[in-house]
Each structure stands twice: as C-alpha cells, then as structure tokens.
C-alpha positions as a Markdown table, in Angstrom:
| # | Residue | x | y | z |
|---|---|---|---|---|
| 1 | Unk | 0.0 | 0.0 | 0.0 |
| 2 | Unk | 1.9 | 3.1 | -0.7 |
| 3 | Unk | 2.0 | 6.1 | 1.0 |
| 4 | Unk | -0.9 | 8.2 | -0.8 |
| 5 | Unk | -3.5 | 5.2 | -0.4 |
| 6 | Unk | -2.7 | 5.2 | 3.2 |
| 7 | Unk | -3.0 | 9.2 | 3.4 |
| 8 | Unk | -6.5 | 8.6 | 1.7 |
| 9 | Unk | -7.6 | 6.2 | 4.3 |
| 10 | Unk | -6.6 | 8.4 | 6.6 |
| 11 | Unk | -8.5 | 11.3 | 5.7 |
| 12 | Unk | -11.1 | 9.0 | 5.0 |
| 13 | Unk | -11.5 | 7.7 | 8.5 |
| 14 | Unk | -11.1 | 11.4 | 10.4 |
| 15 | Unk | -13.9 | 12.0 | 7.8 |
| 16 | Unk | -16.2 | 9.3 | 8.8 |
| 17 | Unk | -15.6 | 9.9 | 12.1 |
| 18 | Unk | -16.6 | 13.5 | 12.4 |
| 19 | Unk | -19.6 | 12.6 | 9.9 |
| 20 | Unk | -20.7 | 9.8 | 12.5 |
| 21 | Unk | -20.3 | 12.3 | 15.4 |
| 22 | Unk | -22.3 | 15.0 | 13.6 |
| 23 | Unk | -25.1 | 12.2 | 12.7 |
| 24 | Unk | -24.3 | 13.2 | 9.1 |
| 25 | Unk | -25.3 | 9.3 | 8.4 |
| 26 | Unk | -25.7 | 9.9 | 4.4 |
| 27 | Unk | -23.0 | 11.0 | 4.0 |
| 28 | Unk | -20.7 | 8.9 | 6.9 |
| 29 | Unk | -21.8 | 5.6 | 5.0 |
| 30 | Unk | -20.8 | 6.8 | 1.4 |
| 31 | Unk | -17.2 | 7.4 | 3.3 |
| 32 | Unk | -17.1 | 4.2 | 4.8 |
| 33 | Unk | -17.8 | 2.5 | 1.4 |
| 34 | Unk | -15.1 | 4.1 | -0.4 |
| 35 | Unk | -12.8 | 3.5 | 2.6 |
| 36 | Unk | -13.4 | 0.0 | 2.6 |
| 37 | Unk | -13.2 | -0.2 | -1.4 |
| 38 | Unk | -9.7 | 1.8 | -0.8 |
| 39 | Unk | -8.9 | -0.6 | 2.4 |
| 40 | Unk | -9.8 | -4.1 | -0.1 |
| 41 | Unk | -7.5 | -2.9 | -2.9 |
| 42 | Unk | -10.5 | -1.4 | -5.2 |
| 43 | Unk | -8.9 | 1.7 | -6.1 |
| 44 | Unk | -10.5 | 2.0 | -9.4 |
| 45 | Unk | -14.1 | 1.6 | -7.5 |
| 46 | Unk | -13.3 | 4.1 | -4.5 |
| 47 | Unk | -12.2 | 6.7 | -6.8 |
| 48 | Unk | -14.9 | 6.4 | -9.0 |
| 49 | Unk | -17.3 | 7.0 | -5.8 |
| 50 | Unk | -15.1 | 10.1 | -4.1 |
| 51 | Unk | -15.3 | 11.3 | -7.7 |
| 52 | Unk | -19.1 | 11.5 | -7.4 |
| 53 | Unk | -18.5 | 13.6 | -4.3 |
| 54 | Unk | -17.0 | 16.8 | -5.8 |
| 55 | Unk | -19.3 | 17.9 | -8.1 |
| 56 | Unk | -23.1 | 18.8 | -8.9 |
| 57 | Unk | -25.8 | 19.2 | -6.9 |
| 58 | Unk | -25.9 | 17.5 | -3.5 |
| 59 | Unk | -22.5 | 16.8 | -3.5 |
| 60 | Unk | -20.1 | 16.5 | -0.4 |
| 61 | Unk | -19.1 | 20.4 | -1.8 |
| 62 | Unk | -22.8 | 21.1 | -0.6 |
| 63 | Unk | -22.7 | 20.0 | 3.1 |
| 64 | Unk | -23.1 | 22.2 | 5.6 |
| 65 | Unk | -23.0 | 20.8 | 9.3 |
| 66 | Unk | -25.7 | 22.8 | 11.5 |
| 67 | Unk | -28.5 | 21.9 | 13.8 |
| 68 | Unk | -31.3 | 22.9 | 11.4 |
| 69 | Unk | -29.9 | 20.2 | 8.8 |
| 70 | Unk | -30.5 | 17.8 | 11.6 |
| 71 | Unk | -27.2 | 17.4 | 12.5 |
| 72 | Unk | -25.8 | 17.0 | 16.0 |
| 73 | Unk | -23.3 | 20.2 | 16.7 |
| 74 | Unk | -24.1 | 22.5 | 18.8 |
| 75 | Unk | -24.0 | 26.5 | 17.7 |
| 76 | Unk | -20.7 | 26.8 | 19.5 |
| 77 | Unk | -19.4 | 24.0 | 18.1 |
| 78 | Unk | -20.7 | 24.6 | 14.1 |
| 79 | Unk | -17.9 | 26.7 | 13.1 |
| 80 | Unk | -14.7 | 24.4 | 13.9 |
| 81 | Unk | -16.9 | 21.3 | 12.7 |
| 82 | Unk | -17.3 | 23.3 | 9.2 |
| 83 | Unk | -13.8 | 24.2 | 9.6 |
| 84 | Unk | -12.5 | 21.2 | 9.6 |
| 85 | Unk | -14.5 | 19.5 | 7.6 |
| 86 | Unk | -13.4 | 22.1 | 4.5 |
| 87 | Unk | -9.8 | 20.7 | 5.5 |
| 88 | Unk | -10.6 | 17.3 | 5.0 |
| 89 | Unk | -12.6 | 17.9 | 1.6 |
| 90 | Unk | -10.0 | 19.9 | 0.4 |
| 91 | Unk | -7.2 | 17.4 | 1.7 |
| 92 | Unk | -9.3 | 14.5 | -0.5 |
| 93 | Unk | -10.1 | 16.2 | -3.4 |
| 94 | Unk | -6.0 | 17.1 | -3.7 |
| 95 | Unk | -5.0 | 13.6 | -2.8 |
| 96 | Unk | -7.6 | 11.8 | -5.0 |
| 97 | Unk | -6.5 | 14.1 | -8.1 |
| 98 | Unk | -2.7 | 12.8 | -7.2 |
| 99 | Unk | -4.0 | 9.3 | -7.1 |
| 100 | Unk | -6.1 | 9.0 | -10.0 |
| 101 | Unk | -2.9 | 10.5 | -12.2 |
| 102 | Unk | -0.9 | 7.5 | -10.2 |
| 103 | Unk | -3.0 | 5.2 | -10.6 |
| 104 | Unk | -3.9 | 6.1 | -14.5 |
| 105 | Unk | -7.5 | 6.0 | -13.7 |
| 106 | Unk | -9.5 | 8.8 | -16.4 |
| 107 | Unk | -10.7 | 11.7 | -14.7 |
C-alpha cells in the first residue's frame, strides 16, 4: 500500500468519524464505502465513488453541518466542525487528483 493510499484512508477515516459524530449518516456511509473499497485494494471503485462527491448538486461540496440540517453540533461547536471538515474535503479532493494521475485512472 503506498504512501498516498494510506494518506487517503486516513483522511477518509477522520472523515467518517466526524460525519458519524455530527449524525451526518448519508454522508458517513458513502465514506465508509469508499474506505473500505480503498482498504480491499478497489482503487478504481473508491475513486470512481469520491469522484461523485465533488461535483453537482448535492454533492459533499454542498454539506453544511448545522442543527437545522438535523445534525448534532451544537451552535458553538458549528464553526470548527465546518472548519474542519473544509480541510478534510480539500485534503481528498487534492490527494484523489494525485491518485487518479498515479494510478492512470480517467478523470
């Protein structure tokens, strides 16, 4: 497993786990199944699937954590979840770029 796959799966899992703790469950389970795609050696099927994350409407790009979306953050909490969930989408959509040009995989 090289370096970037493990970065990925990384990212992946701080993902999930802030989705899970903000009851984000859409959104968490789509993670998880490209994690475990990434995690059983499917790179071609969990890039095809964070593809479908960046782009259009509804997308990942969309989310916004915040009570009235029926998630569970609190108004003191909503800016630092935000925050850092812009990081990790950010960190993704730069490491899956870098791995789809590895990997050969059309984008």
């Amino acid at each position: 497993m090289t370096v970037l796959v493990q970065d990925l799966l990384s990212d992946l899992g701080r993902l999930s786990d802030l989705l899970n703790r903000v009851k984000a469950a859409f959104w968490a389970s789509k993670v998880n199944k490209a994690k475990q795609f990434l995690d059983d050696g499917h790179h071609t099927a969990a890039s095809e699937e964070m593809r479908s994350w960046f782009g259009g409407m509804g997308s990942l790009n969309d989310l916004v954590i915040h009570p009235v979306n029926g998630h569970a953050v609190s108004d003191k909490e909503m800016d630092a979840v935000n925050a850092e969930l812009a990081n990790l989408k950010s960190s993704l959509f730069i490491k899956l770029d870098r791995h789809l040009r590895d990997e050969g995989i059309n984008r």
